[in-house]
Structures are given as C-alpha cells and as structure tokens.
C-alpha positions in Angstrom: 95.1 -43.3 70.7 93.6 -40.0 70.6 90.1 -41.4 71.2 91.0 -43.2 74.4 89.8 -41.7 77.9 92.3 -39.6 80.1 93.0 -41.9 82.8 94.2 -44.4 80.0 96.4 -42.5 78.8 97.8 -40.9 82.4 98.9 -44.7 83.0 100.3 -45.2 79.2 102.3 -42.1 79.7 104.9 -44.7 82.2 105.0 -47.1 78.8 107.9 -44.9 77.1 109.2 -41.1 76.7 108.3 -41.3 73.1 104.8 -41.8 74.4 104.9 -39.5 77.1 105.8 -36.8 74.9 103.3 -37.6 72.2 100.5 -37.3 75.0 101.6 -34.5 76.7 102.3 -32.5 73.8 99.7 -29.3 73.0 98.5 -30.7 69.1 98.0 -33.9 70.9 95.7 -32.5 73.6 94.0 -30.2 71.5 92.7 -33.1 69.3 91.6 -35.3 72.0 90.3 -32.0 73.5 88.1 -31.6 70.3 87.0 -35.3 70.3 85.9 -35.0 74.2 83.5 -32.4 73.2 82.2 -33.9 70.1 80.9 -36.6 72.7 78.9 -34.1 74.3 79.6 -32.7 77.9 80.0 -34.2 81.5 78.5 -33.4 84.7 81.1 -33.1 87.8 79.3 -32.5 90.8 80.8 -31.4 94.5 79.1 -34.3 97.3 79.8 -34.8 100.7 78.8 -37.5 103.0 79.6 -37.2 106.9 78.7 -40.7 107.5 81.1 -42.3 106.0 83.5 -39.8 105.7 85.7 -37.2 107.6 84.0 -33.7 107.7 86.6 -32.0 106.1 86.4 -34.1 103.0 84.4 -33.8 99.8 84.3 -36.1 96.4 83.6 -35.2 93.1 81.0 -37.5 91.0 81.5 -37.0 87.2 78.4 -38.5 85.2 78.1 -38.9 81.4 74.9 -37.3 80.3 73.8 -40.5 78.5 73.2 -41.9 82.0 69.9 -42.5 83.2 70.3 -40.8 86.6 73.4 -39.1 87.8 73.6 -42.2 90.1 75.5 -43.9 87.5 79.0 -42.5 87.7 82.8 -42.2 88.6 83.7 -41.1 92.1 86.9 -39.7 93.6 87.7 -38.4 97.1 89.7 -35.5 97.4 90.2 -33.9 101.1 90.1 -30.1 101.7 91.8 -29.1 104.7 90.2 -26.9 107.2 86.8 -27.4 104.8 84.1 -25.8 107.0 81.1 -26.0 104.9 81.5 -23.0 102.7 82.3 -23.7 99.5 82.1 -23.2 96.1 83.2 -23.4 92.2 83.9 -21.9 88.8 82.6 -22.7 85.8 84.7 -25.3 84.4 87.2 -23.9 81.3 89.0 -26.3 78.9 88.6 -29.2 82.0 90.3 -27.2 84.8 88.0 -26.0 87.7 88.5 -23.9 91.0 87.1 -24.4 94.7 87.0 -21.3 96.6 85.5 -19.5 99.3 87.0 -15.6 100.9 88.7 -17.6 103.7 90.8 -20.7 101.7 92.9 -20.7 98.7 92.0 -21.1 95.6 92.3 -24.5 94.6 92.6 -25.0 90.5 92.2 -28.9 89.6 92.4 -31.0 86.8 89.7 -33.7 87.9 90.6 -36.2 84.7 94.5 -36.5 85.7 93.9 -35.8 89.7 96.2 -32.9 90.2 95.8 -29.4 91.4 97.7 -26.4 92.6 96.8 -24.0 95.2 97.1 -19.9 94.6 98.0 -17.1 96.5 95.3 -15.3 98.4 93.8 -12.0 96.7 93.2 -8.9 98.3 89.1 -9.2 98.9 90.6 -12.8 100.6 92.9 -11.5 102.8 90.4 -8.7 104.1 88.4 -11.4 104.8 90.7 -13.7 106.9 93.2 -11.3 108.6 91.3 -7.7 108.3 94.2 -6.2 106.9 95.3 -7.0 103.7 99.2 -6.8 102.9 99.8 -3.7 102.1 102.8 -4.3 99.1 99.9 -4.9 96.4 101.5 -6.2 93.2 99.6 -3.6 91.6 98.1 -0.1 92.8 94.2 -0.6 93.2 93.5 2.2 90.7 89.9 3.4 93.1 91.6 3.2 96.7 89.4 3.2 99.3 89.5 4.1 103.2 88.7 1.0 104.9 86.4 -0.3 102.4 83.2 -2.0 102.9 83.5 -5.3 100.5 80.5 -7.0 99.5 81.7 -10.6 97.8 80.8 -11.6 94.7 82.4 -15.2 93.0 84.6 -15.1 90.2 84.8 -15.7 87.6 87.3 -18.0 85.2 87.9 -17.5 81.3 90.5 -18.4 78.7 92.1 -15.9 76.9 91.1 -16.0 73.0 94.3 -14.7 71.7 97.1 -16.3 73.7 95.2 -19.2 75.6 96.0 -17.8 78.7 94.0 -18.9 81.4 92.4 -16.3 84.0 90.4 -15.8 87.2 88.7 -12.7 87.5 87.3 -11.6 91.1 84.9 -8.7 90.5 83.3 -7.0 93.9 81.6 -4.0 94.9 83.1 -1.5 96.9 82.0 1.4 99.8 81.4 4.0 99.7 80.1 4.7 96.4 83.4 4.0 93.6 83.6 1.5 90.5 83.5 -2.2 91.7 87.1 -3.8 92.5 88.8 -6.1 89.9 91.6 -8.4 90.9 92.9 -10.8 87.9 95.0 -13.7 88.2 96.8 -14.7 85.4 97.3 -19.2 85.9 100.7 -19.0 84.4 102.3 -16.2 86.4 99.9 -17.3 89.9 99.8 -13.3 91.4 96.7 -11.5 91.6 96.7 -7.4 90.7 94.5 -5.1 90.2 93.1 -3.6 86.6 91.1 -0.4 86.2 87.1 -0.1 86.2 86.9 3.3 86.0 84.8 2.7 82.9 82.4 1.3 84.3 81.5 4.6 86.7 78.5 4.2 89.0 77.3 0.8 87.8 77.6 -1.9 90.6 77.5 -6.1 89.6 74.7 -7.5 91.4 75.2 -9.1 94.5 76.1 -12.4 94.5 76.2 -13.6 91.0 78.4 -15.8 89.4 79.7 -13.9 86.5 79.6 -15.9 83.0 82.1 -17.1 80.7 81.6 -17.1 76.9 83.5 -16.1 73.7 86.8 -15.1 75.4 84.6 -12.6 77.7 83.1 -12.3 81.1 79.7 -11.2 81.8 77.8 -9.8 84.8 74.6 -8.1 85.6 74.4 -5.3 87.0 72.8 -4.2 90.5 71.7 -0.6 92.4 74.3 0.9 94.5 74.6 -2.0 97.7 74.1 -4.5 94.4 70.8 -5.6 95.1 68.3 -6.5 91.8 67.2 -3.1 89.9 64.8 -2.4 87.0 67.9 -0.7 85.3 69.4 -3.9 84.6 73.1 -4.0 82.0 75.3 -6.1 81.5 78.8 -5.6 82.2 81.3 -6.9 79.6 85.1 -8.1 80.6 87.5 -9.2 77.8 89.8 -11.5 79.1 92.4 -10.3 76.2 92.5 -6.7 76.5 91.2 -6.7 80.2 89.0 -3.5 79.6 85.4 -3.0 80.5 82.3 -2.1 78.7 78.4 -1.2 79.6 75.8 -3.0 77.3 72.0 -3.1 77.2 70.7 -6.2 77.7 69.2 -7.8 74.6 65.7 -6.0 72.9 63.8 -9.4 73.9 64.4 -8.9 77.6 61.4 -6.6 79.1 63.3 -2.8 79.5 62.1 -2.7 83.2 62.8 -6.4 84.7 64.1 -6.8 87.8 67.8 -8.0 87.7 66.6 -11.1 90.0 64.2 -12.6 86.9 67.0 -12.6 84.5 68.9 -15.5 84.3 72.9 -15.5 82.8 74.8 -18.5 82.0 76.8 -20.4 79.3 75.2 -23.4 77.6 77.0 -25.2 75.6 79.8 -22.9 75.0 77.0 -19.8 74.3 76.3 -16.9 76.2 72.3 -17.5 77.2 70.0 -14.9 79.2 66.8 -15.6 80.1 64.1 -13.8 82.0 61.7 -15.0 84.5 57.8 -13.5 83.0 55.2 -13.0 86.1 53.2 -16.1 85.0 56.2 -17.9 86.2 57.6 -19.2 83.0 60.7 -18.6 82.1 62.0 -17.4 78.5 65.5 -19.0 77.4 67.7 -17.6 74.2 71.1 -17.6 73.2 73.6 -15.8 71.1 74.4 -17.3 67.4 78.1 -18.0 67.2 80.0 -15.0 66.2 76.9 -12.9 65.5 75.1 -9.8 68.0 71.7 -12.4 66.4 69.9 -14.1 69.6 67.6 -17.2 69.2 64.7 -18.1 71.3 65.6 -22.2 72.3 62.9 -22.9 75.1 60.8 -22.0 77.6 60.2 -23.7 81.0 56.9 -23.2 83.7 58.3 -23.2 86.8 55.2 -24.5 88.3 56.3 -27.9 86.3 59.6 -27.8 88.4 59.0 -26.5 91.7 57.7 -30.3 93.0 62.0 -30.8 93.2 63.0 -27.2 93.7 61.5 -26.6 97.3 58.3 -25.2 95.9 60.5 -22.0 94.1 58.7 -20.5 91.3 60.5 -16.8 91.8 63.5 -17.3 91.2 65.0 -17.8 87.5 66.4 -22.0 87.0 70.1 -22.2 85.1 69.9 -25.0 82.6 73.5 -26.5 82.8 74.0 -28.8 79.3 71.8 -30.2 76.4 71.7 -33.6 75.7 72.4 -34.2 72.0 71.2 -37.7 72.4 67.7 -37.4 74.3 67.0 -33.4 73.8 66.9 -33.0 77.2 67.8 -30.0 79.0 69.5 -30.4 83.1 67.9 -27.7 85.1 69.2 -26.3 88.3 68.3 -23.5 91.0 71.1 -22.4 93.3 71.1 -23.3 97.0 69.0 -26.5 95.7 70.4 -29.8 95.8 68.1 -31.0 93.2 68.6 -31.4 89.5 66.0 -31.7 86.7 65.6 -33.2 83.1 63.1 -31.4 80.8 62.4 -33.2 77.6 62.2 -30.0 74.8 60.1 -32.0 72.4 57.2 -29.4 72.2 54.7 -32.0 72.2 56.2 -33.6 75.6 57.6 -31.3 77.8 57.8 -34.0 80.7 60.4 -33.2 84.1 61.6 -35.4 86.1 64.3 -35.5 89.0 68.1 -36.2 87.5 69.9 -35.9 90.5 69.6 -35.3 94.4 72.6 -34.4 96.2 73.8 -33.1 99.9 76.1 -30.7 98.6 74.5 -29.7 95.6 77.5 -28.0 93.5 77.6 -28.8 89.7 79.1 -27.3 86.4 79.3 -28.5 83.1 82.9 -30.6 82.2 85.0 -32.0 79.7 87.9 -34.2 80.6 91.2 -33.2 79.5 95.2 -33.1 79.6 95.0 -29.5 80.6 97.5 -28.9 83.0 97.2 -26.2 86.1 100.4 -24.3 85.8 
C-alpha cells in the first residue's frame, strides 16, 4: 500500500477507520515519504491563464521529471481571492509549500491531498497593508526602530532537525542602519515573533533573495547597507533548531571579491549548492558532501548556450532546480523568466533545450506527501 500515489490513498482512507489510521499515521507517512523520494523529485509549477479563467485564479501543474516536456502533467485549479498579480512561493519542505506576497496571507498547502490553511499576518505584512502594524507584538522586536524603512525580502521555510517542527522564517532589512528584522512562525503554534539578530551586527541580506533551505538551516547572502550586491559577499547562517545566527565566508572556490549578484544559492537535491557566475559568462556549480564542510565541483553551464530561452540574459546567475537520475539532465531556471531549460551533463554532449514555457513562471522542486498543514 505504501507504494501507491497520494490521491489513492486520500480516497482509500473512506474504505475503514482501520485504514484511515494506518494511513494517517507518522511511520506510515514517513515510509511512503522515503519511497516518493527514491522516485526522484516533481516539478509543481504556479500558471495562470485569463482566457479561460477568472483573473483571480491560478492552477498548479505538477510534472514528473521523466516527462518529455512539462506539457505532460496533472493540473488543479485553486482560486486565490483578491489575487492581483503579485505572487510568490517557498521552497517546497517535506511536500508542503507557501504562496505569499506583503499584502495576502500566507497560504501553506498540501498540493497531493488539496488542503491548506491560511496564517496570520506578520509584522513586515501589516506595515505593508495598513501602515501601522498592531502594536501588541507577541514578542518584543529586540532592534526597535522609529518608523522603519522595510526593504522586503521572501522567506524562507525549513524543518526543524531535532523536533520536525516546521518553520517560516521572514528575514528583512531594516533603516536606518540596525541588524536585519527576523520574524519566525512556528506551523504548529501559527503566531509569528520576533528572535534576536544582534549577531549578525552591520551585515545586511541582499535585497531580494530567496533565502535557502538545507540541512536543518537557512542560508542568505549578504548585501551593502540598502542590500544591494557587494564584493564583501558572506553568507548568513539560520538554524531552524536553536534559532541563532552566524556569519560565514563563502566557500575558498568562490573568487574573494565577486559581486554578490554572480553568486548563485540554492538547494539541489536536498544540498546546499553555490555557484558563481565567471566574466566569460559561464557559470561554476558545486555543492556540499552530506554531513561534511567538503564541496564538490558538479557542472558548469555557458550562459551563452541558454540565453536563446532566457530573454538573451547572460549576467545574471541561472538556479538549476532538480537532477534527473534517469536522463542526467539538469532543469535550469532564471528568475522573472517564464522559461525553463534541460542541459544534458554528459561532458561529451552538453546539448539545451526548452523544458517548459509558462505565463506565470513560478516553479520549485516537490515531492507528494501526507504531510498535513497544522
């Protein structure tokens, strides 16, 4: 039973209670959890289509990677109220992923079983829609600030390594000149707070990046004071366990005085990868061993190969989503492009060519699960 898709097993949980508690229970969803990722990952991506539908609705396409073209796939309609054309997602984390934007609720769904919950709005979300937060914070912001001067950032969303707790993490830059803000939401208790960053002094995240998940930790780069690109380039470390904050260099292999712009940050596969974007316009990609401080190099990519479906782009750093285990192809992406490419990594190919062409153009990584969002 265990190897039988989610929505299968949503409709054989009505057969019996002895069933629906074997399903639902944790050992149960941990092994089919296990056996979904074995398979090798999913692509969900965020669509829209005003022609045939309302503009304030959206569906999700989820693609197997084994497909041809992203063409081939399941699709499901799900309506966001007030949707105005802003919007945007987490990583996914153990199947569960979050819409957002600073004026709507966070929205934390389950695509595989269909439901979702909305949370309470956060502090940087309230400035945003009413100008004037509520003033009982659950928690004391530890660097208060005199009407503030927010620049956003998106958040980010982890698991907690010790306790499996999951938690969204909304990191943004503050002025005048203090730490940036952190406000954490814990899924299980649903109420954002504050937590201290005086550790990480003058350092600011750069502006507009979508912090990375890996290992039970969250990971930004770092940015000048406003949190534009610098040659001084960190990385700023958040342990989802112990919420505490540390300042690293970036990795030996990544040139000491690289712009923060060329240096790419994401997880593939379930590793933390960096990559920097060299003047001749290809790209370097590594990632961490498992459980090691060891990097190695995977691939490299010449953005002159890829620009024919990325607008003509060749300055700004792609973010390879998944590895096929089955073709050894990597799916490419460059943010604000609705375009996605395959690269084959056989050294003696190399070949691109266009995976997917959307309207919308959001897309993470996804495994189905039983996962549920409270």
């Amino acid at each position: 039973m265990v190897r039988l898709p989610v929505k299968s097993l949503t409709r054989f949980q009505s057969v019996s209670k002895y069933w629906r508690t074997l399903i639902t229970s944790k050992d149960f969803g941990e092994r089919h959890m296990a056996l979904e990722k074995s398979k090798g990952c999913k692509l969900i991506f965020v669509c829209d289509d005003f022609e045939d539908r309302a503009e304030d609705t959206l569906f999700l396409k989820t693609v197997a990677l084994e497909k041809t073209s992203a063409s081939e796939g399941d699709e499901q309609a799900f309506e966001f109220q007030g949707f105005n054309g802003f919007l945007d997602i987490s990583e996914s984390c153990d199947g569960l992923i979050c819409f957002y934007d600073t004026k709507r609720a966070v929205e934390v769904m389950n695509p595989a079983t269909t439901t979702f919950i909305q949370l309470p709005l956060s502090r940087i979300q309230r400035l945003c829609i009413y100008m004037n937060p509520n003033s009982e914070e659950p928690v004391q912001d530890p660097n208060p600030v005199p009407d503030p001067i927010m620049s956003c950032s998106q958040f980010g969303f982890g698991k907690d390594s010790v306790n499996g707790s999951y938690k969204l993490v909304w990191m943004y830059n503050t002025a005048p000149a203090t730490p940036p803000t952190c406000e954490v939401l814990d899924l299980e208790g649903q109420k954002w707070r504050f937590v201290n960053t005086n550790t990480l002094d003058h350092h600011k995240i750069l502006f507009h990046q979508r912090p990375v998940f890996a290992n039970g930790s969250l990971y930004w780069l770092t940015g000048d004071e406003q949190g534009y690109a610098t040659t001084q380039t960190k990385l700023i470390v958040f342990d989802i366990h112990t919420e505490m904050f540390q300042v690293i260099q970036t990795p030996p292999f990544i040139t000491h005085d690289a712009s923060g712009d060329k240096i790419g940050l994401c997880n593939l596969d379930g590793r933390l990868c960096i990559s920097e974007l060299n003047k001749d316009c290809k790209q370097e990609f590594w990632w961490r061993i498992e459980d090691t401080n060891t990097w190695e190099r995977i691939f490299s990519v010449d953005l002159h190969s890829t620009s024919t479906w990325f607008g003509g782009i060749t300055w700004q750093p792609l973010t390879p989503l998944t590895i096929s285990r089955d073709t050894n192809k990597v799916i490419l992406s460059l943010r604000y492009q609705d375009n996605l490419v395959a690269l084959d990594l056989d050294p003696n190919s190399s070949v691109c060519h266009l995976y997917f062409s959307g309207y919308y153009g959001l897309v993470c990584p996804y495994f189905p699960s039983f996962v549920t969002c409270h």
